[in-house]
SEPA-400266 format. One line per 2 residues: number of its first residue (from 1); their letters; for each residue x, y, z of N, C-alpha, C. Coordinates in Angstrom, 2 decimals. Last residue first. Layout:
residues N
NUM = a = X:Y:Z:X:Y:Z:X:Y:Z; ...;
***
This chain:
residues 74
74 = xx = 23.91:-45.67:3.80:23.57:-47.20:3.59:25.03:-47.91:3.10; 22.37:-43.62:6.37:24.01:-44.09:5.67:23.58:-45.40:5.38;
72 = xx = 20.06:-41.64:5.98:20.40:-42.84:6.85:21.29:-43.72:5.65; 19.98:-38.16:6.58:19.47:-39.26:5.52:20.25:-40.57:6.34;
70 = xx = 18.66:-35.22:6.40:18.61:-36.00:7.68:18.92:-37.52:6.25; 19.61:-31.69:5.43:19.29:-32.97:4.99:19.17:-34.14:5.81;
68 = xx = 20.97:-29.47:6.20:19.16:-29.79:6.50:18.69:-31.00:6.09; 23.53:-29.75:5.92:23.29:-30.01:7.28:22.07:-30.01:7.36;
66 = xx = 23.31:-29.01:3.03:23.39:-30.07:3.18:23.46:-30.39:4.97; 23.26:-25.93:3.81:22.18:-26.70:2.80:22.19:-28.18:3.28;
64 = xx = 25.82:-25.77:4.51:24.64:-25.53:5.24:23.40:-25.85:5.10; 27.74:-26.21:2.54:27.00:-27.03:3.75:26.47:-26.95:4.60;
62 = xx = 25.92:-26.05:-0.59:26.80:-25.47:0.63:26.49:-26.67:1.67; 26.17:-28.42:-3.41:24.85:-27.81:-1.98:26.01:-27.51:-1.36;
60 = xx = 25.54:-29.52:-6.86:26.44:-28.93:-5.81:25.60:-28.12:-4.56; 24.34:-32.61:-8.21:23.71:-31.16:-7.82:25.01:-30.35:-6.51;
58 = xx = 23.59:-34.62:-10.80:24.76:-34.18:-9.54:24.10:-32.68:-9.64; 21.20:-36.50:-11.59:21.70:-35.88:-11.64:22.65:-35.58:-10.45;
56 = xx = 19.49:-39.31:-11.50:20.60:-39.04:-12.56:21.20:-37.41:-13.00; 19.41:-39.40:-8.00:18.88:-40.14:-8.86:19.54:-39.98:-10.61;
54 = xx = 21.98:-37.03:-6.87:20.61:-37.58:-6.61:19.64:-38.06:-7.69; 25.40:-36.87:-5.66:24.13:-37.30:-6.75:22.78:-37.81:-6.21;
52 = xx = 26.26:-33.82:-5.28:26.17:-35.29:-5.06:25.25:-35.95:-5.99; 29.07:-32.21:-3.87:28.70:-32.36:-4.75:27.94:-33.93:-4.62;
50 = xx = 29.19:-29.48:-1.23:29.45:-31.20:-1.91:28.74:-30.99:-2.88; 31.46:-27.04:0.66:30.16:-27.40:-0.92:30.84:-28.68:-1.12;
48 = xx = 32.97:-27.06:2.29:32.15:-25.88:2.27:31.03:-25.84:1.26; 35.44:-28.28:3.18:33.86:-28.79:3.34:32.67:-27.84:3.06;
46 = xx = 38.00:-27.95:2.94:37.19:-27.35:3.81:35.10:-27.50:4.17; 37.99:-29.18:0.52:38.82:-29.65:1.15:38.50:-29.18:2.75;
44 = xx = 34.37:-30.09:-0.79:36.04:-28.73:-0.73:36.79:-29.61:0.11; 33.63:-32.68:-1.97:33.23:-31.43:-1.41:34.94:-31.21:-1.48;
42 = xx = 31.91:-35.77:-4.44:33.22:-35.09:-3.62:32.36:-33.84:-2.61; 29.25:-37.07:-4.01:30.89:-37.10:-5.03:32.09:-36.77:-4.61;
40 = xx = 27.51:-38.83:-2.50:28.49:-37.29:-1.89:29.49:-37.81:-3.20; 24.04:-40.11:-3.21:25.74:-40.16:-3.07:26.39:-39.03:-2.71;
38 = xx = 21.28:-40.94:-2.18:21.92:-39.86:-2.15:23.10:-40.34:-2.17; 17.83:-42.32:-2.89:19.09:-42.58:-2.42:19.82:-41.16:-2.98;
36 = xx = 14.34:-41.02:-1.22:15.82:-41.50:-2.38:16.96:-41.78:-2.12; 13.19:-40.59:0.93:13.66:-42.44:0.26:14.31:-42.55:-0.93;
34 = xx = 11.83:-37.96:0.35:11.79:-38.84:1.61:12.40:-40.07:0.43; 13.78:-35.81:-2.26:12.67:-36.82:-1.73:13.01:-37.82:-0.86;
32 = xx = 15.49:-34.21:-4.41:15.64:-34.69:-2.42:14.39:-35.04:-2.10; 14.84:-32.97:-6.92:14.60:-34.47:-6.69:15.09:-34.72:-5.25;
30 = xx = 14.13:-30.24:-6.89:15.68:-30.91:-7.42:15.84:-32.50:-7.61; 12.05:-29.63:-5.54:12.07:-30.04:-7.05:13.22:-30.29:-8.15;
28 = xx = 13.32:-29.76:-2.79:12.17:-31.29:-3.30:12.11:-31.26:-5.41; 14.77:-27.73:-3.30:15.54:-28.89:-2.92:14.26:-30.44:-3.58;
26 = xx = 12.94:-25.97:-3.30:14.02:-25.88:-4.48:14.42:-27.31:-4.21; 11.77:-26.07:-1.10:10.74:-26.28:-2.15:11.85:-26.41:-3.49;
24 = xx = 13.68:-25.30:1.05:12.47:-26.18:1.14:11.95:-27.37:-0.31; 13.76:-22.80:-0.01:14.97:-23.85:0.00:14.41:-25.16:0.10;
22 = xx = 12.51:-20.55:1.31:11.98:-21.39:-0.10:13.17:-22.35:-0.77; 11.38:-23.24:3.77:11.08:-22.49:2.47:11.97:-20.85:2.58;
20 = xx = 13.63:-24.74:5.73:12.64:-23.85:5.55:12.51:-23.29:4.16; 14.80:-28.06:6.13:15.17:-26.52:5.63:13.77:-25.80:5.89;
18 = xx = 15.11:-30.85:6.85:14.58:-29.51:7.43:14.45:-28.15:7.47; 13.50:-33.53:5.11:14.77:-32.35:5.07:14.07:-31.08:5.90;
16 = xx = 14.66:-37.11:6.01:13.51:-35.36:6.11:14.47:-34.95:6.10; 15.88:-39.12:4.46:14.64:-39.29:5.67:13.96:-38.04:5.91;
14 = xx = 17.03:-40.43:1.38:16.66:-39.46:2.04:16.15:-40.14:3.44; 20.33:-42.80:2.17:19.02:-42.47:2.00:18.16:-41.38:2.11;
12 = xx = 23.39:-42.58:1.23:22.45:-42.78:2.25:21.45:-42.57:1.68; 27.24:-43.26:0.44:25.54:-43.23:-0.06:24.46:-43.29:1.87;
10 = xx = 30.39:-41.89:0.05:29.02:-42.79:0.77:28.01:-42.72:0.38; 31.67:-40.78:-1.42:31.61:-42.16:-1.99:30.69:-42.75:-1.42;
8 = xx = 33.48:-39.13:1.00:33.16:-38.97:-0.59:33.10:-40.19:-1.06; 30.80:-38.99:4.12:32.42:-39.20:3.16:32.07:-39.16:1.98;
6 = xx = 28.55:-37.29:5.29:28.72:-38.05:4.92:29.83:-38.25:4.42; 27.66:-35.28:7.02:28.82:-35.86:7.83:28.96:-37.06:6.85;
4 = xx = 26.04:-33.20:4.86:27.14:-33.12:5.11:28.34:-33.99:5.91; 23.71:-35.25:5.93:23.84:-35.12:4.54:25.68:-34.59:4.99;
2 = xx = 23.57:-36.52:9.29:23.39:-35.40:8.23:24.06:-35.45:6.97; 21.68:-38.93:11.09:22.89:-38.43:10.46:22.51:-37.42:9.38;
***
């Protein structure tokens, strides 16, 4: 499952992110690490940017960004 098919309130887990550098490398030093946990705060009504939390920060991601994310719905 993908970061974006998540609802507002779900949580999942990292598992791999498949972006390509240099998105890649922005995202890991944002904190998106294999086995963190990930919330979806909200997104658009059109889905076009979520907002989420990753460990004690919220970080806003297009959703294209967030379709590289692979994480397992907990």
């Amino acid at each position: 499952m993908r970061l974006n098919e998540l609802k507002i309130g779900e949580s999942g887990i990292i598992k791999k992110i498949y972006a390509k550098e240099p998105l890649k490398s922005k995202l890991l030093a944002m904190g998106f690490t294999k086995g963190e946990n990930i919330k979806v705060l909200k997104h658009t009504l059109a889905k076009n940017t979520f907002d989420v939390e990753v460990g004690n920060s919220s970080i806003a991601l297009r959703e294209e960004e967030a379709a590289q994310i692979e994480v397992e719905k907990v």
